[in-house]
mmCIF file of the N, C-alpha and C atoms, coordinates in Angstrom:
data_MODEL
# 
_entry.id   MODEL 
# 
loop_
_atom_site.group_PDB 
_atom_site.id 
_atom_site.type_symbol 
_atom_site.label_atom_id 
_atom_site.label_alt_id 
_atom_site.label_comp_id 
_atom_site.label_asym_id 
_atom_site.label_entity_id 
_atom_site.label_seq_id 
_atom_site.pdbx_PDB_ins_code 
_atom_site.Cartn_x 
_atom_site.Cartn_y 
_atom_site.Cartn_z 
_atom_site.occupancy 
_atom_site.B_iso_or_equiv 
_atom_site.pdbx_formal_charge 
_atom_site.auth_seq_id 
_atom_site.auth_comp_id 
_atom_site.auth_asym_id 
_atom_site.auth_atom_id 
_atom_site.pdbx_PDB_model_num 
ATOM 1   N N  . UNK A 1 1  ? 208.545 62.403 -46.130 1.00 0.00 ? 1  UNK A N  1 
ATOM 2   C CA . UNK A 1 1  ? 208.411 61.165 -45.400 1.00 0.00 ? 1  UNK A CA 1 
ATOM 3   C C  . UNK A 1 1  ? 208.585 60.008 -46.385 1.00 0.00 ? 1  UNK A C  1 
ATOM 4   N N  . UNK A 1 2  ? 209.595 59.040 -46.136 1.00 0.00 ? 2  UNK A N  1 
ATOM 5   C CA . UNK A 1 2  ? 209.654 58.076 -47.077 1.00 0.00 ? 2  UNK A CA 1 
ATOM 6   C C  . UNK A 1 2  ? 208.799 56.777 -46.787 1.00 0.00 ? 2  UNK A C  1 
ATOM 7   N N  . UNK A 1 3  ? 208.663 56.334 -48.063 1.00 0.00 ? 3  UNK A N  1 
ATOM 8   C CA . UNK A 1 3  ? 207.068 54.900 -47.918 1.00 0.00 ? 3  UNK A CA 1 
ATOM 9   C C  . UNK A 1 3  ? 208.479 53.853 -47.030 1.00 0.00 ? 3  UNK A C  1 
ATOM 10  N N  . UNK A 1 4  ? 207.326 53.270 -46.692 1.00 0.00 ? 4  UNK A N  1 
ATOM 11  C CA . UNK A 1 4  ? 207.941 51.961 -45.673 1.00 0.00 ? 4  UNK A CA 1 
ATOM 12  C C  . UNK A 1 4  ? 208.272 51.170 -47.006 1.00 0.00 ? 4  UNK A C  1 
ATOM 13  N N  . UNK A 1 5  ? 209.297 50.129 -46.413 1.00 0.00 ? 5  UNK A N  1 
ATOM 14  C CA . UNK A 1 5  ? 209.716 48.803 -47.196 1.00 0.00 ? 5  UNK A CA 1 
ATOM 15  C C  . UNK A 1 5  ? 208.429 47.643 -47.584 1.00 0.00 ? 5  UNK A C  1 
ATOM 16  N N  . UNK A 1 6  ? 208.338 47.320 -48.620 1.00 0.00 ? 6  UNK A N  1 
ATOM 17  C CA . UNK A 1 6  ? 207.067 45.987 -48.128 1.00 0.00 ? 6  UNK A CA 1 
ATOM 18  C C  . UNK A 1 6  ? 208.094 45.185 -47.831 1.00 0.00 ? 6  UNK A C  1 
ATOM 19  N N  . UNK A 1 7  ? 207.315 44.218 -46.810 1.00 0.00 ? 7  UNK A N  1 
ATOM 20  C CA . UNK A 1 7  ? 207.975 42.811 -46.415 1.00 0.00 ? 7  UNK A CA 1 
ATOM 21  C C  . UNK A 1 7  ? 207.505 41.847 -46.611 1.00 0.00 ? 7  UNK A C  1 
ATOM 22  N N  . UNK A 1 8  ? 207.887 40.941 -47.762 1.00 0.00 ? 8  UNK A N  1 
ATOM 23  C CA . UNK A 1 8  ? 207.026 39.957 -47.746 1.00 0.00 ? 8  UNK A CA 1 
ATOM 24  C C  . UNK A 1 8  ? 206.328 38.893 -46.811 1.00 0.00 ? 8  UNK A C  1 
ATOM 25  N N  . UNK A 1 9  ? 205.104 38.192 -46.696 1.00 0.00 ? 9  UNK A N  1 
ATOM 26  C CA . UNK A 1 9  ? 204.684 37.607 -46.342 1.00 0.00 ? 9  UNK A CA 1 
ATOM 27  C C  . UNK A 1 9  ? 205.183 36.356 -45.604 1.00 0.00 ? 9  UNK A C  1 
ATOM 28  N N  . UNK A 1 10 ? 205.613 35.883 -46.746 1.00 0.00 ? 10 UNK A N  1 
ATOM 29  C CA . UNK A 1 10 ? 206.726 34.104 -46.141 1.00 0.00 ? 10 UNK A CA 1 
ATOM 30  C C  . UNK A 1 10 ? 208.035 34.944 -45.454 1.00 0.00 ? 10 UNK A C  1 
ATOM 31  N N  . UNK A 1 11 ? 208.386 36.425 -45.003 1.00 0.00 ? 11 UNK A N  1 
ATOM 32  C CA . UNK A 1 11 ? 209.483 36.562 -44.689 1.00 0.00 ? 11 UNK A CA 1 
ATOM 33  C C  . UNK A 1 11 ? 208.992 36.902 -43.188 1.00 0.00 ? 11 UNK A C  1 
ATOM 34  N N  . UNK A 1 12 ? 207.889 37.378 -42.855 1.00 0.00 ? 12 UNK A N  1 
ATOM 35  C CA . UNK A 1 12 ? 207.114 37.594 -42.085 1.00 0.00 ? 12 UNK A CA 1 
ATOM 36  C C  . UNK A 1 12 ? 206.978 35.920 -40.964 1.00 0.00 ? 12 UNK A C  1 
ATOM 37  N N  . UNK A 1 13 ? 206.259 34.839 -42.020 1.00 0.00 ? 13 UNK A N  1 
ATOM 38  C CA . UNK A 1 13 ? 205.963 33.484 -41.779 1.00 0.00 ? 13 UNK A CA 1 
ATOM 39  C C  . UNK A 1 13 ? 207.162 32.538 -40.792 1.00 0.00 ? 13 UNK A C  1 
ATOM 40  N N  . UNK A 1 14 ? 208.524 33.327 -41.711 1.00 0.00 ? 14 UNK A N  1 
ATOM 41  C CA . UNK A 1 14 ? 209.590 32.602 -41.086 1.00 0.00 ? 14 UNK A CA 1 
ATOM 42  C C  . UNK A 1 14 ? 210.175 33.080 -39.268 1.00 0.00 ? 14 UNK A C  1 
ATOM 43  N N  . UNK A 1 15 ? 209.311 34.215 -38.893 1.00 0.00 ? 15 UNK A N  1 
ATOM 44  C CA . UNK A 1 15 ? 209.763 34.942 -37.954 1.00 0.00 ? 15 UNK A CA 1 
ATOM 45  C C  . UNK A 1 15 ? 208.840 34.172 -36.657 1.00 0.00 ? 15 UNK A C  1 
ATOM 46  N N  . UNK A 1 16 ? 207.512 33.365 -37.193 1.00 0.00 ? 16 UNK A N  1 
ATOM 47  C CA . UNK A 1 16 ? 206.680 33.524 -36.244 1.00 0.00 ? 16 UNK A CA 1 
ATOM 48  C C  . UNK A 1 16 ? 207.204 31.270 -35.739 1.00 0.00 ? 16 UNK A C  1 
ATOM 49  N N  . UNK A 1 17 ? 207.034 31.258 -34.874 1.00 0.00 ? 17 UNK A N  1 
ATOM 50  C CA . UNK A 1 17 ? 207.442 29.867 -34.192 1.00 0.00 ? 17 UNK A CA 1 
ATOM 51  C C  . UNK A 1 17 ? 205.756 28.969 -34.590 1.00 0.00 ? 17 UNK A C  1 
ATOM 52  N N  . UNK A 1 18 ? 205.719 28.354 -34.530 1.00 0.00 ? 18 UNK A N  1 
ATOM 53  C CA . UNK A 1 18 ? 204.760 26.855 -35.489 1.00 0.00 ? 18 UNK A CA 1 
ATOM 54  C C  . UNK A 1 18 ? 203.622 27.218 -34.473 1.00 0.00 ? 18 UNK A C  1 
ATOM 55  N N  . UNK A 1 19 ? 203.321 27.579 -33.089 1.00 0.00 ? 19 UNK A N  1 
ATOM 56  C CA . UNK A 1 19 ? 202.440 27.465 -31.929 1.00 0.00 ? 19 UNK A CA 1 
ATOM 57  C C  . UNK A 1 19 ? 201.633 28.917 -32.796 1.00 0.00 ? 19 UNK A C  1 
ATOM 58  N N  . UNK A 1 20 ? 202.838 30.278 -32.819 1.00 0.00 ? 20 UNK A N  1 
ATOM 59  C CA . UNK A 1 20 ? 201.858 31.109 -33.515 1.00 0.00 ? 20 UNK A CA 1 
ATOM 60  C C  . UNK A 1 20 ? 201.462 31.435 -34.524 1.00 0.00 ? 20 UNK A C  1 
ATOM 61  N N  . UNK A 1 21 ? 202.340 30.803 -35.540 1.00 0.00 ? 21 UNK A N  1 
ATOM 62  C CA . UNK A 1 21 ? 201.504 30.724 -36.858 1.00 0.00 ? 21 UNK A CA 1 
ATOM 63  C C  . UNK A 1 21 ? 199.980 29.833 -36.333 1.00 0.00 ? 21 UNK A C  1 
ATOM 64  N N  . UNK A 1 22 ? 199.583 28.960 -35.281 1.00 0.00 ? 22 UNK A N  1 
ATOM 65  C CA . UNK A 1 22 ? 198.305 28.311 -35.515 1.00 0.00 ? 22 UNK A CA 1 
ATOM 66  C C  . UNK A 1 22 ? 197.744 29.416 -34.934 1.00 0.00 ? 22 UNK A C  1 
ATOM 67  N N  . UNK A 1 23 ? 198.194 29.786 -33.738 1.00 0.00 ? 23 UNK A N  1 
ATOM 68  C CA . UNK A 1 23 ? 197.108 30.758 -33.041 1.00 0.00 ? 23 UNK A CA 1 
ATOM 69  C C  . UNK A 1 23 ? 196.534 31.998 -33.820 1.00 0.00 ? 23 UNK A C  1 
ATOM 70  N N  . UNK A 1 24 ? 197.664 32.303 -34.602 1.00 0.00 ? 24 UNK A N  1 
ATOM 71  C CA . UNK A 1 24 ? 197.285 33.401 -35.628 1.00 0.00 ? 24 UNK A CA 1 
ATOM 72  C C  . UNK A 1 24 ? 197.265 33.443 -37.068 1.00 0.00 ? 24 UNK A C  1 
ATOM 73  N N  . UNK A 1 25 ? 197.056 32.654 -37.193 1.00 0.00 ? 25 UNK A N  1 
ATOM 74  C CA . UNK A 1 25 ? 196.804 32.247 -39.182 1.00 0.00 ? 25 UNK A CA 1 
ATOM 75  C C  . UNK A 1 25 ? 195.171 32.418 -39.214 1.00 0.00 ? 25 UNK A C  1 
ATOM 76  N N  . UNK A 1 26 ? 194.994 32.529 -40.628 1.00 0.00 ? 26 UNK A N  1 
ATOM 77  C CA . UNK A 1 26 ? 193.459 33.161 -40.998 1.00 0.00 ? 26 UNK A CA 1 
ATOM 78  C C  . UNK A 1 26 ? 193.300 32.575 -42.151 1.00 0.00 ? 26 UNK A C  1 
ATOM 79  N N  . UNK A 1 27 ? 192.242 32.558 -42.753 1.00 0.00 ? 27 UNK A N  1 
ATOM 80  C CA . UNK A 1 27 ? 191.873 31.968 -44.085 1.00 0.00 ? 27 UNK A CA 1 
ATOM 81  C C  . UNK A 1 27 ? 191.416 32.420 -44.654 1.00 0.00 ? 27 UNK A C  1 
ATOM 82  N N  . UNK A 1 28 ? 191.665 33.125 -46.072 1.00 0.00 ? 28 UNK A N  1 
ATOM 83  C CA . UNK A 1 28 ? 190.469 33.724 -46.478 1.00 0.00 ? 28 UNK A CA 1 
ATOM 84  C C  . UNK A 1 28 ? 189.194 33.005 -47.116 1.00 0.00 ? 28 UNK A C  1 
ATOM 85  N N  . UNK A 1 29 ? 188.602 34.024 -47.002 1.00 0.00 ? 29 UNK A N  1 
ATOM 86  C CA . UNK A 1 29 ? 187.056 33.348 -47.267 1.00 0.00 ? 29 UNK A CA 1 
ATOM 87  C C  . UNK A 1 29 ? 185.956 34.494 -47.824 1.00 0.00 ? 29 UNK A C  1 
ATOM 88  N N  . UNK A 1 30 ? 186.257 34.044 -49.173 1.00 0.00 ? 30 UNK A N  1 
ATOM 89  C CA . UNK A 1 30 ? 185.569 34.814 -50.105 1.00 0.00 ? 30 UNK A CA 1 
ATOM 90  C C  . UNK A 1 30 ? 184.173 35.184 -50.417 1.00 0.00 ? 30 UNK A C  1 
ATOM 91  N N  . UNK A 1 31 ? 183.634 34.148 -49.484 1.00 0.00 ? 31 UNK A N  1 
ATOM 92  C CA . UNK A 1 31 ? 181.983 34.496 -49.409 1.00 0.00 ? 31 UNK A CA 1 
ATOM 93  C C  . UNK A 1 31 ? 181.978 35.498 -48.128 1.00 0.00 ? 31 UNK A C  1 
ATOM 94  N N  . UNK A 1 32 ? 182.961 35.691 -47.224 1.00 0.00 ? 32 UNK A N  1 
ATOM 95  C CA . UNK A 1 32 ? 182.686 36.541 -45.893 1.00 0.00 ? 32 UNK A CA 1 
ATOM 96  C C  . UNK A 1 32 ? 183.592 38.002 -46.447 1.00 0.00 ? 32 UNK A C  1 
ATOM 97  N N  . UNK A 1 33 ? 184.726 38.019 -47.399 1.00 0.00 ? 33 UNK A N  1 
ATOM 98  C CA . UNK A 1 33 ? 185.012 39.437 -48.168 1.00 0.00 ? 33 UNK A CA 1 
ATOM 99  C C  . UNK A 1 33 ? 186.323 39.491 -47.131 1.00 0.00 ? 33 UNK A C  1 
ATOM 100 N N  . UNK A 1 34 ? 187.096 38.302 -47.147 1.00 0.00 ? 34 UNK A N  1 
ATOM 101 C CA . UNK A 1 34 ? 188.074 38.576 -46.539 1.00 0.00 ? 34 UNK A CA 1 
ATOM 102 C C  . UNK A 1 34 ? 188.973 37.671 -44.919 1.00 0.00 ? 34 UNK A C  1 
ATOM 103 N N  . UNK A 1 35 ? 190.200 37.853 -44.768 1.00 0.00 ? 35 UNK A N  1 
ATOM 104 C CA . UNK A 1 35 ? 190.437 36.969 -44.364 1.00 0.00 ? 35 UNK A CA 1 
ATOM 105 C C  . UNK A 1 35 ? 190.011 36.725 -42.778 1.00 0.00 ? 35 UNK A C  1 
ATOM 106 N N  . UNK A 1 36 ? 189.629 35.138 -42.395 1.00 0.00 ? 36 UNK A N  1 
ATOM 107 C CA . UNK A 1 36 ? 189.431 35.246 -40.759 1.00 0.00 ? 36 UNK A CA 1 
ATOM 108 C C  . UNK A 1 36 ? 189.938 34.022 -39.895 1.00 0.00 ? 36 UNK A C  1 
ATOM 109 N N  . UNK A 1 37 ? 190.189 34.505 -38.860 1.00 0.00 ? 37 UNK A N  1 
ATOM 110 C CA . UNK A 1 37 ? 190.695 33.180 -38.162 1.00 0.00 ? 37 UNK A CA 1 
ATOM 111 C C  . UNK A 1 37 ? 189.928 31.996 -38.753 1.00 0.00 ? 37 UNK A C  1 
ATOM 112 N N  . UNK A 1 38 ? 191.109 31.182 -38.431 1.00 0.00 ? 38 UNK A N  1 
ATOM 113 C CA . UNK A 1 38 ? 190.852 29.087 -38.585 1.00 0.00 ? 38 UNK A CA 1 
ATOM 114 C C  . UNK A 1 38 ? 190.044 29.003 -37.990 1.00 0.00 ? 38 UNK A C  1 
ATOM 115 N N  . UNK A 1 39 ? 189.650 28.427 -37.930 1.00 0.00 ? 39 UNK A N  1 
ATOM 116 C CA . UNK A 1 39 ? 188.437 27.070 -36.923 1.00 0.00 ? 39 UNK A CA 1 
ATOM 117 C C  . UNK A 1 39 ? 189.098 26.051 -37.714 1.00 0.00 ? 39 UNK A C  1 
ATOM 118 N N  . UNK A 1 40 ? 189.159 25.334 -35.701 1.00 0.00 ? 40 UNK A N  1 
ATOM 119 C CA . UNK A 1 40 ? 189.869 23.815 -35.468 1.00 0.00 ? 40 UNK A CA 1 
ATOM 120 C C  . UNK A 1 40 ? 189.020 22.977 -36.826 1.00 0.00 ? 40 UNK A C  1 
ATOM 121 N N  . UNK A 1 41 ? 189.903 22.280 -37.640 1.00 0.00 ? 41 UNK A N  1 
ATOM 122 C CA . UNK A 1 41 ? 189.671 21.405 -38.848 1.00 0.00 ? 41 UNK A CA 1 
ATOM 123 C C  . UNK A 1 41 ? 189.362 20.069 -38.310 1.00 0.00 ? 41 UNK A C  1 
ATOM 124 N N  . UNK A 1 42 ? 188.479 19.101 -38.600 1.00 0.00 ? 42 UNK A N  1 
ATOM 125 C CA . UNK A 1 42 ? 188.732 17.922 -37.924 1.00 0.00 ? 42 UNK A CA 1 
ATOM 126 C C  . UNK A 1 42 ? 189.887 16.764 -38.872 1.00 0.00 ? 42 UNK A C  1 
ATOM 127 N N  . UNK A 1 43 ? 190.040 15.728 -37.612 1.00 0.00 ? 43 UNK A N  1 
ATOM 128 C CA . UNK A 1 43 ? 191.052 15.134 -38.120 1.00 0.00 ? 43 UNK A CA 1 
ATOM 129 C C  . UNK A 1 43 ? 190.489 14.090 -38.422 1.00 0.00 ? 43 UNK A C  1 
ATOM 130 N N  . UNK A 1 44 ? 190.857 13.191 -39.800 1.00 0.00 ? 44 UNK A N  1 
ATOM 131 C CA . UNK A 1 44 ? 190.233 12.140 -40.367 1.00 0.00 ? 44 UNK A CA 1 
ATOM 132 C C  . UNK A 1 44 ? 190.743 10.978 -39.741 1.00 0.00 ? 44 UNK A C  1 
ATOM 133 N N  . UNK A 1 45 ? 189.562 9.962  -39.416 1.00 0.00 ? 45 UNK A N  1 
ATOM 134 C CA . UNK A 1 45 ? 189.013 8.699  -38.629 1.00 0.00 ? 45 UNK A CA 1 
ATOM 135 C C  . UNK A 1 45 ? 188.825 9.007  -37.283 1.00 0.00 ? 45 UNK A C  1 
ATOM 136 N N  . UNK A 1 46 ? 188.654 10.131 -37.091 1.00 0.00 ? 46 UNK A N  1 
ATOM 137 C CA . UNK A 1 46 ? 188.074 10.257 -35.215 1.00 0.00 ? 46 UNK A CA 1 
ATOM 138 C C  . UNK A 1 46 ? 186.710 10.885 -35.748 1.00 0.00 ? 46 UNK A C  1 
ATOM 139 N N  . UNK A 1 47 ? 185.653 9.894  -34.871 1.00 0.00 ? 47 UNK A N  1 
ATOM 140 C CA . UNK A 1 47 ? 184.362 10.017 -35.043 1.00 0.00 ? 47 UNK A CA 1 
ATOM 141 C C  . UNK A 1 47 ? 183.653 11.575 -34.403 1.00 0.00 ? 47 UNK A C  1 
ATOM 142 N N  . UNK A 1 48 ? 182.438 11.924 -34.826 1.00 0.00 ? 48 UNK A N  1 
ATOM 143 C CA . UNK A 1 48 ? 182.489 13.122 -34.695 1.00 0.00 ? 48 UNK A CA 1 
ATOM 144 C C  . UNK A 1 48 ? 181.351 13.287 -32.912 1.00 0.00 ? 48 UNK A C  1 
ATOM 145 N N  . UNK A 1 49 ? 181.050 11.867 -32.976 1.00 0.00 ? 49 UNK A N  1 
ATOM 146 C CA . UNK A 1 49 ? 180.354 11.747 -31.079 1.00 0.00 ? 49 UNK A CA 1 
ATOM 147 C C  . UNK A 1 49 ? 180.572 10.547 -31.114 1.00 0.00 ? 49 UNK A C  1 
ATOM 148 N N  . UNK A 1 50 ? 180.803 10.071 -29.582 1.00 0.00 ? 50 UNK A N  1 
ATOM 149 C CA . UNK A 1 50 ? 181.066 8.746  -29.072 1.00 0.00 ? 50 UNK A CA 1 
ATOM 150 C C  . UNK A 1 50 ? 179.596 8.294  -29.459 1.00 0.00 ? 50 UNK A C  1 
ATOM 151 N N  . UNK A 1 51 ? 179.482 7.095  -29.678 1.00 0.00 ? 51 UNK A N  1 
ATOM 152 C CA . UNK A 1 51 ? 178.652 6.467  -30.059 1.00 0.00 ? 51 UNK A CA 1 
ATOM 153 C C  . UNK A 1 51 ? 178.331 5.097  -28.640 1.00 0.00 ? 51 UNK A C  1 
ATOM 154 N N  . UNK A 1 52 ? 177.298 4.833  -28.481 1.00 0.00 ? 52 UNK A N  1 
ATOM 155 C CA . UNK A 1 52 ? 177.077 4.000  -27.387 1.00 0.00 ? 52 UNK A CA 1 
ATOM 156 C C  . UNK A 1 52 ? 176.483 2.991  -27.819 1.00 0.00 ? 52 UNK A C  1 
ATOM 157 N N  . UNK A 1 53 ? 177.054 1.394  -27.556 1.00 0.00 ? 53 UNK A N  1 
ATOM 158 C CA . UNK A 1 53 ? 176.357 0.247  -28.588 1.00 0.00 ? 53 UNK A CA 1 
ATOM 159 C C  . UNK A 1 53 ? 175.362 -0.485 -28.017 1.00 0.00 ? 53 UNK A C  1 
# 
């Protein structure tokens, strides 16, 4: 039985359309031992609760 090809990663990256690289990208995270989905990042100058004056 012959070993599979590796495929690289960014060759992999280029296959997937921009919607699923978000839905499926991961991060690793070395205090949890490995990689896991994103959580939504916030975006800088949008407040984090409406505020009422």
């Amino acid at each position: 039985m012959p070993f599979r090809p590796i495929i690289p990663q960014d060759e992999l990256r280029k296959a997937l359309s921009p919607d699923d690289l978000e839905t499926y990208g991961t991060d690793y995270q070395a205090s949890r031992g490995g990689h896991f989905a994103t959580e939504p990042r916030p975006v800088p100058g949008t407040p984090k609760q409406d505020r009422e004056s």
